[in-house]
N, C-alpha and C positions, 0 to 999 in steps of 0.2 A: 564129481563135485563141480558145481557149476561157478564160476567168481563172478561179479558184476561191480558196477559203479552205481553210483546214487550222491546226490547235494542233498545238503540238511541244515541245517539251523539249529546252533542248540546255545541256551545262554550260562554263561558263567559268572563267576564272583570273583575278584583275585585283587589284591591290592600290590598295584604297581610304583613303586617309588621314581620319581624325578632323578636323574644324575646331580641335581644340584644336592637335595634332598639325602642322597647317597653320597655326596662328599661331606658335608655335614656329619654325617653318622660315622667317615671314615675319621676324620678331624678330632670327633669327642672320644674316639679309641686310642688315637694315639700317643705315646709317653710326648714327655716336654722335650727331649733331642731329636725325635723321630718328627715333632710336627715343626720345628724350625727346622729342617732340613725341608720339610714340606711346602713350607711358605717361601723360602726361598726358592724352591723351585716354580712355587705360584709368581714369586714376582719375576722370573727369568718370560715367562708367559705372558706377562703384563707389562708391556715398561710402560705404563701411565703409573707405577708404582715404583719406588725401592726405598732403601733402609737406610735412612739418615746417620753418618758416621759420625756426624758432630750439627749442633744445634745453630736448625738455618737462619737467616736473616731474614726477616720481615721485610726488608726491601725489593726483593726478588719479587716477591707477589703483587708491590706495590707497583711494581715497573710493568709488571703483564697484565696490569687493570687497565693500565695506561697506552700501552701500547691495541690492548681490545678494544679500547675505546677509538680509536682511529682507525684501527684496521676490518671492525667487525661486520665488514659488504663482500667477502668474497665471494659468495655465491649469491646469484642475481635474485633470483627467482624467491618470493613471499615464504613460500612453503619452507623453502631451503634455509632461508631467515629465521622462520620459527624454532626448523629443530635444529639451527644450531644455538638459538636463545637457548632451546630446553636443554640443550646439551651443556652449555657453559651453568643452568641453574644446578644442575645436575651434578657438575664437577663442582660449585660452593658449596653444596648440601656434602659431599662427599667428603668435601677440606673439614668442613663444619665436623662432621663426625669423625674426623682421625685427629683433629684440634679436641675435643671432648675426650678424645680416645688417650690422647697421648697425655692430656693434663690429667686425667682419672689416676694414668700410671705412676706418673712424677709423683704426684699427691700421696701416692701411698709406699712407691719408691722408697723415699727418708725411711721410713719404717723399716725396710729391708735393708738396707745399706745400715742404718745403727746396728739390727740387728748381724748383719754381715761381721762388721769388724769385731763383734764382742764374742766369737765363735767361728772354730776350726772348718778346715774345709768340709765340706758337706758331702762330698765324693766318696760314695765306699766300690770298692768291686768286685766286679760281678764277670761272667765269663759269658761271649757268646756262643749260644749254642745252633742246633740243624733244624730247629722248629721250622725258621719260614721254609728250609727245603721240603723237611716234610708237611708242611698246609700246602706248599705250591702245588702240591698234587691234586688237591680237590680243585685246582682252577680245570682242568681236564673234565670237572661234570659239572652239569647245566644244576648248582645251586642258588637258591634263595639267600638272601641275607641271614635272615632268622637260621636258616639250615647253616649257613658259614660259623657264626655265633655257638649255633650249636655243637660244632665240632671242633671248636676251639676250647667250650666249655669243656669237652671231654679231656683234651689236652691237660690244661693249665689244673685238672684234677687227678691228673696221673702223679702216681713218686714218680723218683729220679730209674726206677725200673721199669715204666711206663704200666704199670698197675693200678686203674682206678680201684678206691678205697672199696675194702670188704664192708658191704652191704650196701654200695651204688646202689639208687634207683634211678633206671635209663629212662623210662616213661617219666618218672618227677622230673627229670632233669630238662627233658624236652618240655613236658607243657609250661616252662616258661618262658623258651620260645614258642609259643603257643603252635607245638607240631604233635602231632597224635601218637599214641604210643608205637603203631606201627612203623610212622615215618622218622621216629626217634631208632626206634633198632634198626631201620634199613641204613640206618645214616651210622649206625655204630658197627657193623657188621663190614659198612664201607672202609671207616676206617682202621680197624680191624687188617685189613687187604693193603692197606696204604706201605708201600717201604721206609723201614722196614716191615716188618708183617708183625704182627700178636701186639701192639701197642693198642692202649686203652683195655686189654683184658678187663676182666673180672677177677679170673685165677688164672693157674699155672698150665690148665688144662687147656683152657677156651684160647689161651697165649699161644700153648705149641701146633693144638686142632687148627689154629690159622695158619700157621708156619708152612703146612704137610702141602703136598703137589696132589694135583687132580688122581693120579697114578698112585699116590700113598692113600687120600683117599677109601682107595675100592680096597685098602690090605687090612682086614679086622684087627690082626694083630699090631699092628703099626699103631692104629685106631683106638685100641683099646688099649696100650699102653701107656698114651698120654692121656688119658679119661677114668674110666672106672678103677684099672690096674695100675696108674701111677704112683702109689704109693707102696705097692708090690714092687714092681722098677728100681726106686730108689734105694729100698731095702736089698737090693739083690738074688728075689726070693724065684730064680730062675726055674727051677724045678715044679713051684707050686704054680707059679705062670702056663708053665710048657703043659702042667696038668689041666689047667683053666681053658688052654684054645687045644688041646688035646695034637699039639704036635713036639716037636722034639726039644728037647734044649738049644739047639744048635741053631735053630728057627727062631727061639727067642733071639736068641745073641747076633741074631744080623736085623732081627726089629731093630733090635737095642741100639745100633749101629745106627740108624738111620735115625732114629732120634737122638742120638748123642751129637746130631749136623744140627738141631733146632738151636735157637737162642734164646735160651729159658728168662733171660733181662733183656729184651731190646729197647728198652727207654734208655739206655746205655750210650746207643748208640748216636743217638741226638742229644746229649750231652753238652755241654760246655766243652772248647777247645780252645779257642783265644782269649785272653783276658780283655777286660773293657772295663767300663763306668757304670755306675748305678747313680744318677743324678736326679735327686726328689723333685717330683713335678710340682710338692707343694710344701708348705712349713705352716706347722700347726704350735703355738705361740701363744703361751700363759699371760694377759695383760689384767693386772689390776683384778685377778678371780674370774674371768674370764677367757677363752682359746678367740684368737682373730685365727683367721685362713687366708694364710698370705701365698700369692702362685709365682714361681721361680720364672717368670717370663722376660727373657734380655732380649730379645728378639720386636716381639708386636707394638711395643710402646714408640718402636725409632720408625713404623710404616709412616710414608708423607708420600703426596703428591709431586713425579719428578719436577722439578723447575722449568727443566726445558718443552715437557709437553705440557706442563700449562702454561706457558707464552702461547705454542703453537695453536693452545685451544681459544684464546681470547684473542689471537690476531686473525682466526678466521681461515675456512678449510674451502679449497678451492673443486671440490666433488662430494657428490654422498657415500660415496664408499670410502674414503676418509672418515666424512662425519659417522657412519654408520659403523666402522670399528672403533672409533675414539666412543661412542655410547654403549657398544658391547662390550666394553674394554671397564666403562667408566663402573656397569650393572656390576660384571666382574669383580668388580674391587670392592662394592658396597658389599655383595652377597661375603665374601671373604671375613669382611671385618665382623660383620653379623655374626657368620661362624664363630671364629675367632671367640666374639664376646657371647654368645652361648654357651659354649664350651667351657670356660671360664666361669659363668656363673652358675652351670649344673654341676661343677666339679666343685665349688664354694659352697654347694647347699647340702651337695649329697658328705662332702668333709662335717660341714655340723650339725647336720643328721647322726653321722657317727660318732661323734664327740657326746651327740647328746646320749643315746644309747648305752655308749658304754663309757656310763659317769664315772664308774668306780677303777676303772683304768685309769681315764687322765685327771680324776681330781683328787682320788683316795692313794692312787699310784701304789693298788693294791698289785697290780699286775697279772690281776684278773679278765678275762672280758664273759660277758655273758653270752648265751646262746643270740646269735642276730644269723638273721636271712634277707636275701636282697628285697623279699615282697616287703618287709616290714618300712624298711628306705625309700622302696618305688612307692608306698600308700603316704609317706609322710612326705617324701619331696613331691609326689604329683606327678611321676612319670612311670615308664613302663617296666619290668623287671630286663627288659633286657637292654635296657638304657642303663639303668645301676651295672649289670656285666659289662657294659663297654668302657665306665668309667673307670672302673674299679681294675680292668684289666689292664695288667705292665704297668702300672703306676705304684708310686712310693711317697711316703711322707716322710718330712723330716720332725717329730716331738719331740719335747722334753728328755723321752727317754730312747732315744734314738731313732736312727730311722726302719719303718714298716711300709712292706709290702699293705697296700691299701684292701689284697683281700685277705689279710692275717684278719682284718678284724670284725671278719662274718665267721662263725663257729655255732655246728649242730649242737643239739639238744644230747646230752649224755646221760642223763638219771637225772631225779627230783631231789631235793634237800628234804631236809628235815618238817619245811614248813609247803612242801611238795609243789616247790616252785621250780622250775628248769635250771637246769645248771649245764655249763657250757663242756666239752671235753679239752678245752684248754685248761679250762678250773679242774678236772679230774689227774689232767696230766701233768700240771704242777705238781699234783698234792702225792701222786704217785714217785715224780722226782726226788721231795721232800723225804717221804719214806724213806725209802729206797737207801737214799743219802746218810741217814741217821740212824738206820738199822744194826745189829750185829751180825759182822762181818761171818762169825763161825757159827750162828742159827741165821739165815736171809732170811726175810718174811716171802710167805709162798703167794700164787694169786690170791686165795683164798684168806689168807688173813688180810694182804692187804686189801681184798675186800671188806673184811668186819671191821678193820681201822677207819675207813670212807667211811663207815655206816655210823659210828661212833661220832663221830664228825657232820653227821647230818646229812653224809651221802649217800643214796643208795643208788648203785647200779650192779649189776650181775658180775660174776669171777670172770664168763668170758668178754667181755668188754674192758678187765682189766687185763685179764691176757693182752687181749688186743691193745692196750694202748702201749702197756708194758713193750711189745714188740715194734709197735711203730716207732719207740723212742730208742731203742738199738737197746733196750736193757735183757741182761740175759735172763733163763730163769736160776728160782731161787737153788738148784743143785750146781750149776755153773757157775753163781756167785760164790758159793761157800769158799773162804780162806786158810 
C-alpha cells in the first residue's frame, strides 16, 4: 500500500458563534445566584465598573465635567483628540443607559419591597449535588454548544436514579438542538461512559451493559445476564440460566458475582450532599386579575460608573493604550448591560407565555397544568427551542401557590378526554392520587380499574400508562396495598 500527500479545497457550512455572543447565551442559563456571583466577577475585570452600596451624589459627576473641561489636551496630536472625544461620548451614552437602567429598576422596585414585607421568606432548600463534576467531563471533548445543551437535556431528564423516563425518544430530544439522530445517540452513548457509568439509561440493562469492562464484554454469560436473562438473574433461576449458556451452575454464580460489582442506581451517586438555597429567579404575582413578572435582581440595579475612572476619563489620558483600554473596557460594560437586559426580558416573556398556557393553573387554581412543550413557547415568544431549555433550566418561581421549578410547567401529552382533547400526565397523576387516596383499604382498586375510573371521567389512556405512573409516584400495587 502506497501512502501519499495531496492539498484540496473543499467548502463547508458551520455556524460559528462570537465569545461575546457565547457569554450571552451562558448569562440567559444561569439561576439568579449563579449570575450575581457572575457579574461580580465581570466587574473584578472591569473597574470602569462596580456596585453602588449606597445612593451616589450628583456632585461627583458634576466635578469630572468640570475638571474635563480644563484638562481635556492630554494627548497632542488631532487624531488622539478625537477618540478621546469619542471615548468620553461613549462613557455618557454608557452613564445614559445604567441611569435608564437603574431608574427602570427603582420604578418597579416599590412593587417588590411592598410585596417583600407582606410575605415570608422566599428561601426554601435545596441540597447541592455532583452534576457540575459529572458535565465537567464533557469539557474533555471538542463539543458544540447545542451538543452541551443536549447533554445537559439528558441529565436534568433523569430520576434521582439517573434513569431517563421509559419511552425517551433520544432522536426527538436532539432534533431540538437541531443534531441528527445519529449525532444524538453518539452524544448519548457518550454519556452513558461518563463517571459514573450507566447514567442517562433507558433501562436496567443498557445501565449495567455500560458499567461491564472491555474484558467483561467478550463473556456472553456476563452479557447476557444483564440483557435478555436479567430477569432470570433476579429471580434466582440459576439452573435454568446454567441450562440457557449450557455450562454449570457454578459458572453462573461467578457471572452473578461480577455483576452484583455493577451499580444498578448510579444517579445516586450525584445526588445531593450539602444543603443550600433554592432562591426564585422570579415572582409571578396576581394584580387586579392579572400575573405581573417581577425578577428577584438585588445586584444589577446598583451597576454605576466608578467615580474615580470617570474623572480620569474627562481629565484626559496621556497615551493610546490607556485611551485604547478605557474604550475596550467602556464596549465591555455596554455589551454586559445588554446582556443583562436580554436576559431579563426573554425570561419576562417566556414567564407569561406560561402563565398564558397554563390558564387553568394560575387563575382556576385547579392545580391542573396541560400538556405544554418548549416548541409551543419558542413559536409564541419568537425564539428558538433551545433558547426556552436555557431559560427554563435551574430556574424557579415564586406564585401564589408556591414556589416551582420553571420546567415542572411543560408536561407530555398522556391520553385524550372525553372531548379527545390532550390531557397532560400531571392531570392523569393527580387524579390517580385521588383514587388511590379514597379507595378501600381491604379491595385497592387494581391498574385496570383504575383505568375504567379515568375513562368514566373522560380519560382515556391504556392500564399500562397507569402502571407506569402509578409507579413513578412510589405507589404500590394494588396486593401490596391491601390492609
Amino acid at each position: 500500500m502506497q501512502l501519499s500527500q495531496h492539498l484540496g479545497l473543499r467548502q463547508k457550512q458551520e455556524l460559528a458563534l462570537k465569545p461575546k455572543m457565547l457569554q450571552s447565551l451562558k448569562m440567559l442559563a444561569l439561576p439568579i445566584l449563579e449570575l450575581e456571583s457572575y457579574i461580580k466577577q465581570e466587574l473584578e475585570n472591569n473597574p470602569l465598573l462596580e456596585i453602588r452600596e449606597e445612593k451616589d451624589e450628583e456632585t461627583s459627576g458634576e466635578t469630572a465635567s468640570k475638571d474635563g473641561s480644563e484638562n481635556a489636551s492630554s494627548i497632542e496630536d488631532q487624531d488622539g483628540l478625537d477618540s478621546q472625544s469619542s471615548t468620553i461620548e461613549e462613557v455618557k451614552e454608557l452613564t445614559e443607559i445604567l441611569d435608564q437602567w437603574n431608574e427602570y429598576h427603582y420604578s418597579y422596585s416599590s412593587r417588590r419591597q411592598d410585596y417583600d414585607a407582606e410575605r415570608p421568606e422566599r428561601q426554601i432548600v435545596y441540597e447541592e449535588d455532583g452534576r457540575s463534576n459529572y458535565l465537567d467531563q464533557l469539557n474533555l471533548y471538542d463539543l458544540s454548544e447545542a451538543e452541551l445543551d443536549f447533554c445537559n437535556e439528558l441529565l436534568d431528564s433523569c430520576d434521582s436514579f439517573g434513569f431517563l423516563p421509559q419511552g425517551y425518544d433520544i432522536a426527538a430530544a436532539g432534533k431540538i438542538f437541531k443534531l441528527s439522530p445519529k449525532r444524538a445517540e453518539e452524544l448519548h452513548q457518550l454519556m452513558l461512559k461518563l463517571s459514573p457509568q450507566g447514567i442517562t439509561a433507558l433501562d436496567i440493562s443498557q445501565c449495567l451493559l455500560a458499567q461491564l469492562t472491555e474484558e467483561q464484554l467478550e463473556n456472553r454469560i456476563v452479557v447476557g445476564l444483564v440483557t435478555d436473562q436479567f430477569d432470570n438473574l433476579i429471580h434466582r433461576r440459576y439452573q435454568k440460566l446454567a441450562s440457557h449458556f449450557g455450562v454449570s451452575e457454578e459458572s453462573i454464580l461467578m457471572a452473578k458475582e461480577q455483576v452484583a460489582r455493577l451499580d444498578p442506581k448510579p444517579g445516586l451517586r450525584i445526588q445531593p450532599c450539602n444543603a443550600s438555597y433554592v432562591y426564585p429567579d422570579l415572582t409571578w404575582k396576581l394584580v387586579d386579575g392579572e400575573y405581573v413578572v417581577i425578577l428577584n435582581d438585588q445586584i444589577t440595579p446598583n451597576i454605576i460608573i466608578s467615580p474615580r475612572y470617570r474623572q480620569m476619563i474627562h481629565r484626559g489620558f496621556s497615551d493610546r493604550d490607556t485611551l485604547r483600554f478605557v474604550r475596550s473596557r467602556v464596549n465591555s460594560a455596554k455589551f454586559l448591560i445588554k446582556s443583562i437586559h436580554m436576559r431579563m426580558r426573554t425570561l419576562e416573556k417566556v414567564s407569561l407565555s406560561i402563565i398564558k398556557h397554563q390558564k387553568d393553573f394560575f387563575y382556576s387554581g385547579t392545580g391542573i397544568l396541560k400538556p405544554l412543550t418548549y416548541s409551543v413557547i419558542a413559536q409564541d415568544v419568537g425564539v428558538n427551542e433551545s433558547t426556552i431549555s436555557r431559560v427554563v433550566s435551574h430556574k424557579y418561581a415564586e406564585t401564589p401557590y408556591g414556589i416551582f421549578a420553571l420546567k415542572d410547567f411543560f408536561t407530555s401529552t398522556a391520553g385524550l378526554d372525553k372531548n379527545f382533547e390532550s390531557i397532560s400526565r400531571q392531570h392523569v397523576k393527580s387524579q390517580i392520587i385521588l383514587m388511590v387516596e379514597c379507595e378501600d383499604k381491604s379491595e385497592p382498586l387494581s391498574d385496570q380499574e383504575l383505568m375504567d375510573k379515568l375513562k368514566e371521567q373522560g380519560i382515556t389512556v391504556s392500564r399500562r400508562i397507569v402502571a407506569k405512573y402509578r409507579q413513578e409516584l412510589g405507589i404500590l400495587n394494588s396486593r401490596l396495598r391491601r390492609s
